[in-house]
Backbone bond lengths (Angstrom), bond angles and torsions (degrees), N, CA, C in turn:
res aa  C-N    CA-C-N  psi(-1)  N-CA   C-N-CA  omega(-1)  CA-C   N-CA-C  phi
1 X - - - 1.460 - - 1.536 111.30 -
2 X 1.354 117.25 -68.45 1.398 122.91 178.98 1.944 97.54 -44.40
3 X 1.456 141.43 -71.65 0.975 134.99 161.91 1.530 133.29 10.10
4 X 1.687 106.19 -62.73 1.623 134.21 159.22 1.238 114.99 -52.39
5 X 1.509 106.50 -57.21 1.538 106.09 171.26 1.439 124.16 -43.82
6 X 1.743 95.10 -67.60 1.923 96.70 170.97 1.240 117.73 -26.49
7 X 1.854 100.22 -62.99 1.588 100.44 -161.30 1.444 126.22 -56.37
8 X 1.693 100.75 -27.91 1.612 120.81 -166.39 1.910 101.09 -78.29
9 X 1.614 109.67 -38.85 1.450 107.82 -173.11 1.922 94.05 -69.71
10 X 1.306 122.63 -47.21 1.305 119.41 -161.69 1.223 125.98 -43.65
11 X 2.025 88.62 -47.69 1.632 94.56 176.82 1.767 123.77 -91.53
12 X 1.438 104.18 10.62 1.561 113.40 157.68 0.949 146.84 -65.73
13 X 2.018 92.30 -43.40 1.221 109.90 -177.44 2.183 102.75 -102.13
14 X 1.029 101.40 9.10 1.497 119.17 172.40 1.809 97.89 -78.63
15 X 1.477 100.42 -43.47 1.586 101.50 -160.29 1.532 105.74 -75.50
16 X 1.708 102.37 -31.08 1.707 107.72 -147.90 1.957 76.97 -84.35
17 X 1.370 158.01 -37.11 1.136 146.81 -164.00 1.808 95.11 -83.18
18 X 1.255 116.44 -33.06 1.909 94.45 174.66 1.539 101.29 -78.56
19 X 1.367 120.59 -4.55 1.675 102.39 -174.07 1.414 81.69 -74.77
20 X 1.299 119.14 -51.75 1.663 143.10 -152.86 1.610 102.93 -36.17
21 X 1.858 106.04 -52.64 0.752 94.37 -139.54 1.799 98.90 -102.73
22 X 1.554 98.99 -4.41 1.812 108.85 164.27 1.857 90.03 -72.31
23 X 0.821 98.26 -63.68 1.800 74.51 -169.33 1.459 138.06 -40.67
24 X 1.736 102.57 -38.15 1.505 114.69 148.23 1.389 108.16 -18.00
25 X 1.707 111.20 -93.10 1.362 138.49 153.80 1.805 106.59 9.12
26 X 1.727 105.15 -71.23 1.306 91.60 173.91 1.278 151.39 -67.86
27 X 1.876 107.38 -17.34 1.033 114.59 -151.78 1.862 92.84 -101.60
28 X 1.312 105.31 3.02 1.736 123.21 176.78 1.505 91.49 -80.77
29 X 1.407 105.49 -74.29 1.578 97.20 165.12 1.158 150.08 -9.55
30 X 1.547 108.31 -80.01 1.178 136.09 146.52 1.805 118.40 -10.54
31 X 1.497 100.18 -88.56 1.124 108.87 -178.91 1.782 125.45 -60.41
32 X 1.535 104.27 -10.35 1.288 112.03 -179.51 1.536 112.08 -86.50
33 X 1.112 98.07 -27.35 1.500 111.08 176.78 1.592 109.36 -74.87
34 X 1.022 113.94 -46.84 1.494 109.67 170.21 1.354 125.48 -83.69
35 X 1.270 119.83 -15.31 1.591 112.69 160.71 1.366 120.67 -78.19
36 X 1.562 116.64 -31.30 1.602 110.43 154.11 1.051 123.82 -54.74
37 X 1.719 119.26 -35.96 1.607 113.25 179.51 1.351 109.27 -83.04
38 X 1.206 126.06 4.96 1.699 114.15 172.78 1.475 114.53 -116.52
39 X 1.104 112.44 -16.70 1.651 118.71 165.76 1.941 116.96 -115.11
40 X 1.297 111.23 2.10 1.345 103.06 161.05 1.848 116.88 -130.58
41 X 1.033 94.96 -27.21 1.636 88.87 -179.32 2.004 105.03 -105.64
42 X 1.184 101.28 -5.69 2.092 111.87 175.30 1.397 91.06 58.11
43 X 1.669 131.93 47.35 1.276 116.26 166.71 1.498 93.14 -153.19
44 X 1.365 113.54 83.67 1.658 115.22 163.88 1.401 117.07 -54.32
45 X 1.529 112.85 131.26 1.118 113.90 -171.20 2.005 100.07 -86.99
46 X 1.321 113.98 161.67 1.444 114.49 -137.40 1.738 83.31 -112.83
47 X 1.170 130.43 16.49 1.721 126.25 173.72 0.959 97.42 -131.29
48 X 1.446 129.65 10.49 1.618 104.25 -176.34 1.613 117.91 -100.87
49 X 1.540 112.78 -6.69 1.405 111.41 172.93 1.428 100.80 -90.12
50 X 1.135 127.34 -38.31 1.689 123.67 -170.00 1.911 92.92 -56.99
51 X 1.930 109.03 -59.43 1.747 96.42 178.12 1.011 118.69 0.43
52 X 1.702 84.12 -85.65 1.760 129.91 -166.59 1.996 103.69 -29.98
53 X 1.280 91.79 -60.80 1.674 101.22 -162.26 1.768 105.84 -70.28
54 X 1.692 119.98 -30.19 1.501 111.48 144.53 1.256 133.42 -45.85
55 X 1.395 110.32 -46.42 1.898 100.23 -162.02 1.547 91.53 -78.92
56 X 1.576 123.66 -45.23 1.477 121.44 178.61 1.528 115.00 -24.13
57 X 1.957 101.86 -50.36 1.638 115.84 -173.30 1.855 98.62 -47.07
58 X 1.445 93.28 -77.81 1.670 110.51 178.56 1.588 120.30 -38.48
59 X 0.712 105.74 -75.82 1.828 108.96 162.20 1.334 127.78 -5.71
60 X 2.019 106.81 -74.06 1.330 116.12 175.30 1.416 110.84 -62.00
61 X 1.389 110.54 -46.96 1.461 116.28 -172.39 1.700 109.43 -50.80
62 X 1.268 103.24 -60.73 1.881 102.88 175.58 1.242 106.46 -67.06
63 X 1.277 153.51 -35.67 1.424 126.68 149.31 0.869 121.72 -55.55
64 X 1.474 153.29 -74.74 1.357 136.13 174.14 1.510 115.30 -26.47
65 X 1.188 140.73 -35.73 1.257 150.64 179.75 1.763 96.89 -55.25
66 X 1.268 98.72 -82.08 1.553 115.24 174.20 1.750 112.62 -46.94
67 X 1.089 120.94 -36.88 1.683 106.68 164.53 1.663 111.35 -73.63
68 X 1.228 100.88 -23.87 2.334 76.14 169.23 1.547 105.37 -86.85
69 X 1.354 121.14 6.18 1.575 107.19 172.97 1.223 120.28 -79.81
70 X 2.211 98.01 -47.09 1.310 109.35 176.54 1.139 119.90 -101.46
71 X 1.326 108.53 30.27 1.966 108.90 164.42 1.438 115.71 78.44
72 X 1.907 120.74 9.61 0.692 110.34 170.27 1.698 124.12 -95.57
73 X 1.375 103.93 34.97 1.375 87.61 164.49 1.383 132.31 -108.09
74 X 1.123 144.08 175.89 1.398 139.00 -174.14 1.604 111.41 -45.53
75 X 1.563 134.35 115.51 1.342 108.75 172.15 1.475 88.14 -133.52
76 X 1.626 100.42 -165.77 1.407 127.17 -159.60 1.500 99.76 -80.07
77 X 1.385 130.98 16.75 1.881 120.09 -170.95 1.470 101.94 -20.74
78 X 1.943 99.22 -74.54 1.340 89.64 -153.22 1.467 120.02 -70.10
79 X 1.130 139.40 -20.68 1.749 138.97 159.73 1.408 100.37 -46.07
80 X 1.566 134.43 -64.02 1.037 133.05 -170.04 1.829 118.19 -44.39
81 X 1.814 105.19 -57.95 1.096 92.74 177.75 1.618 128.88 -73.66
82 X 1.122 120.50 10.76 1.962 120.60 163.76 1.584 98.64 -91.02
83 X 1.044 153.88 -23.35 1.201 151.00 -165.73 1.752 101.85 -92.10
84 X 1.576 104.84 133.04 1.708 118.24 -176.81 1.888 109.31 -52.79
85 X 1.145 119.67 147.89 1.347 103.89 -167.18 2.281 118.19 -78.04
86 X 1.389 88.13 1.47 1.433 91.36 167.23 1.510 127.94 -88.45
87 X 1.280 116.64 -22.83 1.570 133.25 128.80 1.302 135.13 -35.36
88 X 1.522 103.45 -57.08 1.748 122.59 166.85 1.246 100.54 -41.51
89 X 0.876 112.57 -66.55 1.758 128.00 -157.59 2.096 95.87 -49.01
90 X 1.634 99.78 -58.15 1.154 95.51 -163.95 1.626 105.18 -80.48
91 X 1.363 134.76 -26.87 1.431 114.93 157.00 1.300 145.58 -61.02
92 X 1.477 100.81 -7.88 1.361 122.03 165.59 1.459 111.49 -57.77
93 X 1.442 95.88 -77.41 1.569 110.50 166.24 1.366 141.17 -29.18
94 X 1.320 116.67 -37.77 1.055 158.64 149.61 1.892 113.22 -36.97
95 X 1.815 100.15 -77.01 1.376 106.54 164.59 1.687 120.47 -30.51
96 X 1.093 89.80 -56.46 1.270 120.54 -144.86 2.102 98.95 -77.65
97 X 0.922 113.14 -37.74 1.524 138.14 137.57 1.601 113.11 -26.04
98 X 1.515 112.97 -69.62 1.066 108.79 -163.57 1.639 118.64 -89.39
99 X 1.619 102.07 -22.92 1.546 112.42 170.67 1.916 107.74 -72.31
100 X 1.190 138.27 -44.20 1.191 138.26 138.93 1.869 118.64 -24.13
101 X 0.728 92.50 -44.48 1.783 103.52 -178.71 1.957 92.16 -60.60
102 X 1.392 81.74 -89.80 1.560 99.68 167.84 1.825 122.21 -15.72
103 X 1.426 96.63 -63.31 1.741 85.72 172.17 1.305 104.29 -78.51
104 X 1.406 154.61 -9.57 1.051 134.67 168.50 1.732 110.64 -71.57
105 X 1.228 107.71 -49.10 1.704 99.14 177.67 1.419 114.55 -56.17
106 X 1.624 116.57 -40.20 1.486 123.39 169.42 1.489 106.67 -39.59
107 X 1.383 115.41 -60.15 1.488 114.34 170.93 1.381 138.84 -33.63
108 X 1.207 83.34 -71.39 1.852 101.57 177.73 1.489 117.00 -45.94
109 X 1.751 101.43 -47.25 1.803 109.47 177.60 0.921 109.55 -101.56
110 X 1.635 131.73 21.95 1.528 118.40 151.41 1.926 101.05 -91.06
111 X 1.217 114.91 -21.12 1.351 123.36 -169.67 1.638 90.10 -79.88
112 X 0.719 126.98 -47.59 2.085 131.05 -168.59 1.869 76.87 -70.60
113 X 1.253 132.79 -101.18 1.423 108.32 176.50 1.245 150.86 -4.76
114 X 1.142 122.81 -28.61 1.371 135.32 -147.34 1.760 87.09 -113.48
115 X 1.663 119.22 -49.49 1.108 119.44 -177.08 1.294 122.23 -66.22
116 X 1.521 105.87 -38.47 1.337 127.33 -176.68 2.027 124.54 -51.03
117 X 1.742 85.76 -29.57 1.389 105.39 -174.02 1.603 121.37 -124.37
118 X 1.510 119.01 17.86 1.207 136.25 -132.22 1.710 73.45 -120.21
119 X 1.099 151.79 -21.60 1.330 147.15 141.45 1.209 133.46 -44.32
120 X 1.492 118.02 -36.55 1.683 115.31 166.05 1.628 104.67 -94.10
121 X 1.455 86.59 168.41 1.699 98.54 177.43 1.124 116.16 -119.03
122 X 1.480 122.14 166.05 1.551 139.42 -162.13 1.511 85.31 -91.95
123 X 1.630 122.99 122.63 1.484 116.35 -173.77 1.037 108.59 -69.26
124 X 1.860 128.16 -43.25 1.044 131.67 -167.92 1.834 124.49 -64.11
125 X 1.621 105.88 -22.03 1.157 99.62 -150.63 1.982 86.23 -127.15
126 X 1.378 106.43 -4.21 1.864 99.19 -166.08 1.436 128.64 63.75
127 X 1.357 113.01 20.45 1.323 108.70 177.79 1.604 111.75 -129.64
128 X 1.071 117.28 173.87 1.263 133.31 -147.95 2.046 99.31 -78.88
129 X 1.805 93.98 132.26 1.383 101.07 -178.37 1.628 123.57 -42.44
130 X 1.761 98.49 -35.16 1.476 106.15 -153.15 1.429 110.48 -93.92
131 X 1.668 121.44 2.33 1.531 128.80 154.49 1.695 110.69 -57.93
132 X 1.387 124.68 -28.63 1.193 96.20 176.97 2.148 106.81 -84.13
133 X 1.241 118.69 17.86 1.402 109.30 174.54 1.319 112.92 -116.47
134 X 1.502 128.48 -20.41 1.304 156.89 168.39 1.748 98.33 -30.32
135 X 1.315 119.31 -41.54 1.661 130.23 176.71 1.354 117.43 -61.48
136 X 1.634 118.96 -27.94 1.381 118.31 177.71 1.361 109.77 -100.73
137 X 0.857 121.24 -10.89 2.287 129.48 149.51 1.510 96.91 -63.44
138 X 1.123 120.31 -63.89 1.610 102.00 -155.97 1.796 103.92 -89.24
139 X 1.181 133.62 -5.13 1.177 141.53 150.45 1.219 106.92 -63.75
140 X 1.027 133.19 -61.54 1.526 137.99 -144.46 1.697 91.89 -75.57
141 X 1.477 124.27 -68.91 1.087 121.12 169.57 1.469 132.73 -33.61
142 X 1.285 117.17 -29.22 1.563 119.29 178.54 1.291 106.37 -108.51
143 X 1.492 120.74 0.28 1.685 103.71 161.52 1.093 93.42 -77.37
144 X 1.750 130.37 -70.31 1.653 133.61 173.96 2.073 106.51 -9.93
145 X 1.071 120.86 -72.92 1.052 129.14 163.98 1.298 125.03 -39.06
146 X 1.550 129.64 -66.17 0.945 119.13 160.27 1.796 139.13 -69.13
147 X 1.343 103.84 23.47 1.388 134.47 172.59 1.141 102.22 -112.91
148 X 0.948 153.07 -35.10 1.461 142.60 179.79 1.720 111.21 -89.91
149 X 1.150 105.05 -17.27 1.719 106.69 150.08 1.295 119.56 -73.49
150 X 1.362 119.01 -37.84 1.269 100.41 179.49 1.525 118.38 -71.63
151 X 1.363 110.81 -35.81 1.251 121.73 169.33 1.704 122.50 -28.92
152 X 1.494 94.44 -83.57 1.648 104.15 -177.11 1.800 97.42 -44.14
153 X 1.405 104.52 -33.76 1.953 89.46 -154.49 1.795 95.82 -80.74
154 X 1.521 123.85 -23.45 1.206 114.62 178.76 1.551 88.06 -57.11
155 X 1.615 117.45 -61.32 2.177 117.47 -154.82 1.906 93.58 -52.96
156 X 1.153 135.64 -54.15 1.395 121.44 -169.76 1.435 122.89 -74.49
157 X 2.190 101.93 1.65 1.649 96.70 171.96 1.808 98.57 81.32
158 X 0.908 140.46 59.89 1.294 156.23 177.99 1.304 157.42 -151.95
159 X 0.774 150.94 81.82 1.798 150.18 -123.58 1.865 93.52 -72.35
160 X 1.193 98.43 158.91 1.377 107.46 147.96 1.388 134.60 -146.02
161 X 1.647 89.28 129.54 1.839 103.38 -143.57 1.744 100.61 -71.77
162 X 1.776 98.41 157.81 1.441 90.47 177.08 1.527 139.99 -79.18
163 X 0.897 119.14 163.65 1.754 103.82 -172.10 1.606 114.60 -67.17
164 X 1.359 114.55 -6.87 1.399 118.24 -174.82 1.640 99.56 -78.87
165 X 1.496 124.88 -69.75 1.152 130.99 177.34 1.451 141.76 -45.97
């Protein structure tokens, strides 16, 4: 079971850094396109900052997602390493507990958001308000997720490798 999990978080968070990193891609785009149209042609085109300020949403969100898988997010090292390693074990767990917690509440009240505003529209672009909150549901859920991998693999004594490698 845990196995499935790995494989299923690996290639998620494999997917959410190539969305990550085409969106990069776009928001280079994006902004290139509109700084030519406002300093070479004097006619900014009128969707290209709203884009820009979507994929930014999406972007951070699926990276941040992908740094609690692969450990790149801020943690406790140095507290951890003064503490005996039968402690370690359980403050790990612990962390790892509460950042899971965390993307789940992220979830839930980006979803109460998302609905809340999912009635007006983005003027520039015609689409629906609550796509720019839609990122902290599907973030929030795969940190939760990718916290509960780390979990079981800290309880069976086990690393969990990164999705790059």
């Amino acid at each position: 079971m845990f196995r499935a999990l790995t494989a299923f978080n690996a290639t998620v968070s494999r997917w959410c850094m190539y969305l990550a990193v085409t969106g990069l891609i776009g928001i280079v785009t994006v902004v290139g396109i509109q700084v030519f149209g406002r300093y070479v042609l004097n006619d900014t085109p009128i969707w290209a900052e709203s884009t820009a300020l979507v994929l930014i949403l999406y972007v951070t969100m699926l990276g941040a997602a992908v740094g609690v898988r692969d450990a790149g997010h801020i943690g406790l090292e140095s507290l951890l390493v003064l503490v005996p390693d039968g402690l370690r074990l359980k403050l790990e767990v612990v962390i790892h507990v509460l950042v899971g917690t965390f993307g789940l509440v992220m979830a839930w009240n980006g979803g109460v958001l998302a609905e809340s505003v999912m009635a007006y529209k983005i003027p520039t672009l015609g689409l629906p308000e609550g796509i720019n909150h839609l990122p902290l549901v599907i973030s929030g859920v795969l940190i939760a997720l990718f916290s509960l991998e780390h979990i079981v693999a800290l309880l069976r004594g086990e690393d969990v490798e990164p999705s790059w490698y």
